[in-house]
C-alpha positions in Angstrom: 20.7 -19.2 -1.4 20.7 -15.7 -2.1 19.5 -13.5 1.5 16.6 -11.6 -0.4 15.4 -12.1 -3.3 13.7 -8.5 -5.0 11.2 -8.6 -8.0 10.2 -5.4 -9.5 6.9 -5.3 -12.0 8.3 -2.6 -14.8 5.8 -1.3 -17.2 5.8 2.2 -18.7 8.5 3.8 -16.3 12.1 4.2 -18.6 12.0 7.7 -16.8 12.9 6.5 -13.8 13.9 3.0 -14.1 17.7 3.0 -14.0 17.3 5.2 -10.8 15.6 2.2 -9.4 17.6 -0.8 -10.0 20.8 1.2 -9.7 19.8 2.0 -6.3 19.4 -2.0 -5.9 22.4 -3.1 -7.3 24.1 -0.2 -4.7 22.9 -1.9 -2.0 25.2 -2.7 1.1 23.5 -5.7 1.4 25.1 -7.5 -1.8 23.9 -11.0 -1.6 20.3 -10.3 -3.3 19.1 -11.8 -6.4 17.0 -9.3 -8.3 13.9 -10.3 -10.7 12.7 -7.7 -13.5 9.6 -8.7 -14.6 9.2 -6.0 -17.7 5.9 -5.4 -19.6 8.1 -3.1 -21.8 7.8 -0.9 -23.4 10.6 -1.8 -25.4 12.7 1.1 -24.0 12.6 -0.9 -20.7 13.0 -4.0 -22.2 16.2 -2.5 -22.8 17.0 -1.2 -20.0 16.4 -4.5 -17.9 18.9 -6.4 -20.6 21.4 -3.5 -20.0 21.7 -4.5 -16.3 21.2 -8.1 -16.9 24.4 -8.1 -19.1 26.7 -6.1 -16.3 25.3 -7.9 -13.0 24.9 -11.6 -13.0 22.6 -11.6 -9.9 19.8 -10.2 -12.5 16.9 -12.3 -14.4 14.4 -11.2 -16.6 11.0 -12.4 -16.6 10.0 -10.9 -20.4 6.3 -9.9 -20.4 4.5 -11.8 -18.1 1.0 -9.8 -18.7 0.5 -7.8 -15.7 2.0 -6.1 -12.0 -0.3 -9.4 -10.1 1.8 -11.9 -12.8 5.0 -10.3 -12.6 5.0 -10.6 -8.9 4.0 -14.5 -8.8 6.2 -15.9 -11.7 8.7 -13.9 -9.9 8.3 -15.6 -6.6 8.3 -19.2 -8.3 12.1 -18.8 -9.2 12.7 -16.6 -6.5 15.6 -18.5 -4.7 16.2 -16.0 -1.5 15.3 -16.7 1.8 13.2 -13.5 2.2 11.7 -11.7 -1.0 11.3 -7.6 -1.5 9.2 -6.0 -4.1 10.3 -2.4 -5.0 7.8 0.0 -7.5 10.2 0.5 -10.4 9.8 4.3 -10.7 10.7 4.5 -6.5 14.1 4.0 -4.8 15.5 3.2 -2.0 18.5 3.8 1.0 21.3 2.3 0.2 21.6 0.0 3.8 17.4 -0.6 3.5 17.6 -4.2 2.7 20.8 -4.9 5.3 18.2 -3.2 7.6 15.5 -5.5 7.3 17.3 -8.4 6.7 19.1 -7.9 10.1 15.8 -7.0 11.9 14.4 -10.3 10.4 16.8 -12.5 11.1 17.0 -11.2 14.9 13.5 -11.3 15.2 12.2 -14.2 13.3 9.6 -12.1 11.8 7.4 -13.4 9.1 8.0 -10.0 7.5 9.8 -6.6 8.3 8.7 -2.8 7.3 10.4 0.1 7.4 9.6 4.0 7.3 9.2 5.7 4.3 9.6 9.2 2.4 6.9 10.4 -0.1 9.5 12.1 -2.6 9.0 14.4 -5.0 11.1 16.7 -7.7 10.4 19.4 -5.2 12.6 17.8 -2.3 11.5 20.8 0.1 7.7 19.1 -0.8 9.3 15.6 1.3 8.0 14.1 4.5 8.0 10.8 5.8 5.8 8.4 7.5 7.0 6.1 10.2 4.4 3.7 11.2 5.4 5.7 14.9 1.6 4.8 16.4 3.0 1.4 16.5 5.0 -0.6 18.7 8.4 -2.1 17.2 6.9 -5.6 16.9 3.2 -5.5 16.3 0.7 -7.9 18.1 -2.5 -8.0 15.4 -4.7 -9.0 18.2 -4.1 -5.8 20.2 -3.0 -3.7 17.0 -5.9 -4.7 14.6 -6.1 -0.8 13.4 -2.2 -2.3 11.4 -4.6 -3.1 8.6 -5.7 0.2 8.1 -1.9 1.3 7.8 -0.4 1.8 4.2 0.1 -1.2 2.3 3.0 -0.2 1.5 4.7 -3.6 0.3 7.6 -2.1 -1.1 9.1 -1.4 2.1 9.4 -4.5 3.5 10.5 -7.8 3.7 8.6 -11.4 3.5 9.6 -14.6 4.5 10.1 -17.3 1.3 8.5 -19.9 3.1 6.1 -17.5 5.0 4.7 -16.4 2.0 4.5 -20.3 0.0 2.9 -21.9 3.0 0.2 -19.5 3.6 -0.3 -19.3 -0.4 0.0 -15.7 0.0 0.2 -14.6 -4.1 -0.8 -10.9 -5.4 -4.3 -10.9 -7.4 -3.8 -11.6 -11.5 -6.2 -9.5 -12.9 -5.7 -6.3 -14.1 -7.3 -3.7 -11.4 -6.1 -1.2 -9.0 -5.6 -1.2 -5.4 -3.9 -5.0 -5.7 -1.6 -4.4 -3.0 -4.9 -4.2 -0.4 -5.6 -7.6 -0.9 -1.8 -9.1 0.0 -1.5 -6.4 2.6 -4.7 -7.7 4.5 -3.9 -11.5 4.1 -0.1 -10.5 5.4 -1.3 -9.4 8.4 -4.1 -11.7 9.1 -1.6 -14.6 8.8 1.4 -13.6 9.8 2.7 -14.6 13.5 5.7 -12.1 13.9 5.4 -8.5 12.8 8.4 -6.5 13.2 8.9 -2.8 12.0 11.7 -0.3 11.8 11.4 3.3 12.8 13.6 5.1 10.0 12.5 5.9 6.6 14.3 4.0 4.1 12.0 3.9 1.3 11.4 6.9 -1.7 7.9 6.9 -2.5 8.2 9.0 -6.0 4.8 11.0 -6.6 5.2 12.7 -9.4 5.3 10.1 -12.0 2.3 11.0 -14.0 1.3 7.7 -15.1 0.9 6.0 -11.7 -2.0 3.8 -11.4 -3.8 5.3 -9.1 -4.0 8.7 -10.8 -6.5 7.0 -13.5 -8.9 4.8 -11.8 -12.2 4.4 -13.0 -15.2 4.4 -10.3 -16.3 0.9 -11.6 -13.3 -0.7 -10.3 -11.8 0.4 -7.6 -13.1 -1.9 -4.7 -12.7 -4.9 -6.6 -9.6 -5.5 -4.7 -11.5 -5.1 -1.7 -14.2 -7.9 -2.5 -11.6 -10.4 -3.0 -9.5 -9.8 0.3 -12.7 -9.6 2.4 -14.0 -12.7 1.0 -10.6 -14.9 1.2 -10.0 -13.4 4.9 -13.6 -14.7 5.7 -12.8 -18.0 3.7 -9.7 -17.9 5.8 -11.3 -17.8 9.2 -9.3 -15.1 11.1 -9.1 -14.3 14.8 -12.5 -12.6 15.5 -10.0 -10.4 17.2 -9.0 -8.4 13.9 -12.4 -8.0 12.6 -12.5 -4.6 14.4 -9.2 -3.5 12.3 -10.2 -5.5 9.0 -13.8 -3.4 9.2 -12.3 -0.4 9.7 -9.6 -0.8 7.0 -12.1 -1.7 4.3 -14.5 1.4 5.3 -11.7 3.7 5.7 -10.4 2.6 2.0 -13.8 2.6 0.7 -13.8 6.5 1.8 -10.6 7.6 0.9 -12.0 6.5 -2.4 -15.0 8.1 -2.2 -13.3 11.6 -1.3 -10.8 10.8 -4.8 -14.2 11.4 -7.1 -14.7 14.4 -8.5 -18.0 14.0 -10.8 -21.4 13.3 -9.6 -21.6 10.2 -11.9 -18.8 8.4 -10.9 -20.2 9.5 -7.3 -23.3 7.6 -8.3 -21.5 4.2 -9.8 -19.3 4.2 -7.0 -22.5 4.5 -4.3 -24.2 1.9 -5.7 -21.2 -1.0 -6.2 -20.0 0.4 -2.0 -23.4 0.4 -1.1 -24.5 -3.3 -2.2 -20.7 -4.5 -1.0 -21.3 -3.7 2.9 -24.1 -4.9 2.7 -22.7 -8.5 2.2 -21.0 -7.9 5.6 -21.7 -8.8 9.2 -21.2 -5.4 11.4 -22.5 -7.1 14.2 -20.9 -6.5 17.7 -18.5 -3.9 15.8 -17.7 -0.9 18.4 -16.8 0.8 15.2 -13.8 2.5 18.2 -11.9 3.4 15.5 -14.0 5.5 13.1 -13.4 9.1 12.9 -17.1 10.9 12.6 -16.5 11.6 9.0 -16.0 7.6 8.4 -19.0 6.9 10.9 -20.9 9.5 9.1 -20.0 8.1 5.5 -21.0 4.4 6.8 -24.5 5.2 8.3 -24.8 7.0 4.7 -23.7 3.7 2.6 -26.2 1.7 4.7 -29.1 4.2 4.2 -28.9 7.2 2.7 -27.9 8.9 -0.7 -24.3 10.4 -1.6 -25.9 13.4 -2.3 -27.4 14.0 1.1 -24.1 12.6 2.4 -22.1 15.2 0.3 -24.3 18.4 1.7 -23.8 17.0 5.1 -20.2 16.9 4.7 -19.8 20.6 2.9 -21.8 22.2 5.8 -19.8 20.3 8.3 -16.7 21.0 6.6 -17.4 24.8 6.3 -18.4 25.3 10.1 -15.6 23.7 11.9 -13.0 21.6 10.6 -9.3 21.3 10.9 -7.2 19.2 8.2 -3.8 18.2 7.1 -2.1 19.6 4.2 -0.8 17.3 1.2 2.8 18.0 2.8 1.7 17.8 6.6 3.7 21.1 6.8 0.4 22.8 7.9 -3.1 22.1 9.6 -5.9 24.2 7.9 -8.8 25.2 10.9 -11.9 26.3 9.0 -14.6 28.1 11.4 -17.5 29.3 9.0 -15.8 28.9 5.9 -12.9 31.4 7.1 -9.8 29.2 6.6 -6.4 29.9 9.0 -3.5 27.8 7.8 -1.8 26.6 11.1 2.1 25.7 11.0 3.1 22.0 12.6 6.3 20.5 13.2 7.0 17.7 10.6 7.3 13.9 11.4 
């Protein structure tokens, strides 16, 4: 039995795919069996039989119709006692998986994260996030905001048998934001959470044809829908409804806040609007929301996104103080006079 067995969806990425698997096959951690499940094109069809043919622990699912399918037929012959999924045009440390395979196997953990870098071309543009708000092993019950967290599968670990007896499988169809739904049900289920404070994983953003660059308003909480209605089919601990509330709203704004045109604004409203209201906020202290969430959430339940969108802008040009993409700086804006504000990075 291989120690970890790694499947990685491939679909449009020759660019970067041989950075990817080489950094797999590189790993100090050589007992892994690794699973490319290529939707071609034929370039990295090619590619995947190129590595196939010089490393025996490789198989090729061919075509399997989707990131969701690639995933699930590659956990039915997955043989290794803990299974990784990496994002093909990404890469990763070369001791990651002896990281998180020691961490699990001291532990006991259901699954194991790790830290991560947001890479770019630029490498000056880098920073990481560490998961640092958290403790080293994470009790949901007291920790409920861990849903909220980046989804971040690709920087983990998942027990085998963790994963088959909870029938924990990624969503089929095609639609964005897939990873919500077996990040959620991860967390809900799992008994041992265990993370790693170093940033192993490189998060590549500028590949032009990621997913979430090109999603249409009309479909990006279906994801969502589904993992709020199998964690209610579920029956979680009423203590993560706190956490699971405030994930959902806090994805349904950072949505929101992607638009840019005032008719995907509208289409979006609507589908958000007639979602929460399919959900019981009662007894929520809502003692996570930032104002802005709060604010967009009293909006969903009763006002327009117009009035919400004037609210904001006046807010926002009065007194506000953000992040920058690169969390170099903090930008304070007192009425409308921005002063860019230098931090120390993570």
């Amino acid at each position: 039995m291989p120690k970890i067995s790694v499947i990685l969806p491939v679909y449009n990425v020759e660019k970067y795919l041989e950075r990817c698997i080489k950094s797999i096959t590189e790993q100090s951690l050589q007992d892994i069996e690794i699973i490319l499940a290529t939707d071609g094109p034929d370039e990295c069809d090619k590619i995947c039989e190129k590595y196939a043919q010089k490393d025996e622990r490789i198989k090729i699912i061919f075509h399997p119709k989707g990131y969701g399918k690639g995933f699930n037929e590659g956990l039915k012959i997955a043989r290794g006692k803990y299974i990784a999924i990496v994002e093909t045009d990404d890469w990763i440390d070369k001791t990651m998986f002896e990281k998180l395979f020691d961490e699990a196997e001291k532990t006991g953990a259901d699954f194991v994260k790790c830290g991560f870098y947001k890479a770019f071309d630029d490498e000056t543009k880098n920073f990481c996030e560490l998961f640092d708000e958290y403790p080293n092993k994470v009790e949901m019950k007291e920790n409920s905001k861990f849903f909220a967290s980046q989804p971040s599968l690709w920087c983990g670990i998942y027990k085998t048998k963790f994963l088959i007896d909870n029938n924990i499988k990624m969503i089929e169809e095609r639609m964005p934001f897939i990873d919500v739904h077996f990040h959620y049900l991860t967390c809900a289920l799992a008994k041992n959470i265990q993370l790693i404070h170093k940033p192993l994983y490189f998060y590549y953003q500028d590949n032009p044809n990621q997913s979430v660059k090109s999603v249409s308003a009309k479909n990006m909480i279906k994801a969502d829908k589904i993992a709020y209605e199998e964690l209610s089919k579920r029956k979680i601990p009423e203590e993560y409804k706190e956490g699971v509330l405030y994930a959902l709203l806090g994805h349904l704004y950072w949505c929101y806040k992607t638009l840019k045109h005032n008719d995907d604004k509208k289409a979006f409203w609507i589908d958000a609007k007639e979602f929460i209201e399919t959900i019981d906020f009662q007894d929520v202290k809502f003692k996570y929301f930032t104002h802005q969430m709060f604010d967009f959430y009293k909006a969903l339940k009763k006002g327009s996104y117009l009035a919400f969108d004037i609210k904001k802008a006046l807010k926002t040009n009065i007194f506000s103080l953000k992040n920058t993409f690169d969390k170099k700086y903090k930008v304070l804006t007192i009425l409308g006079i921005k002063i860019k504000l230098k931090r120390k990075n993570k």
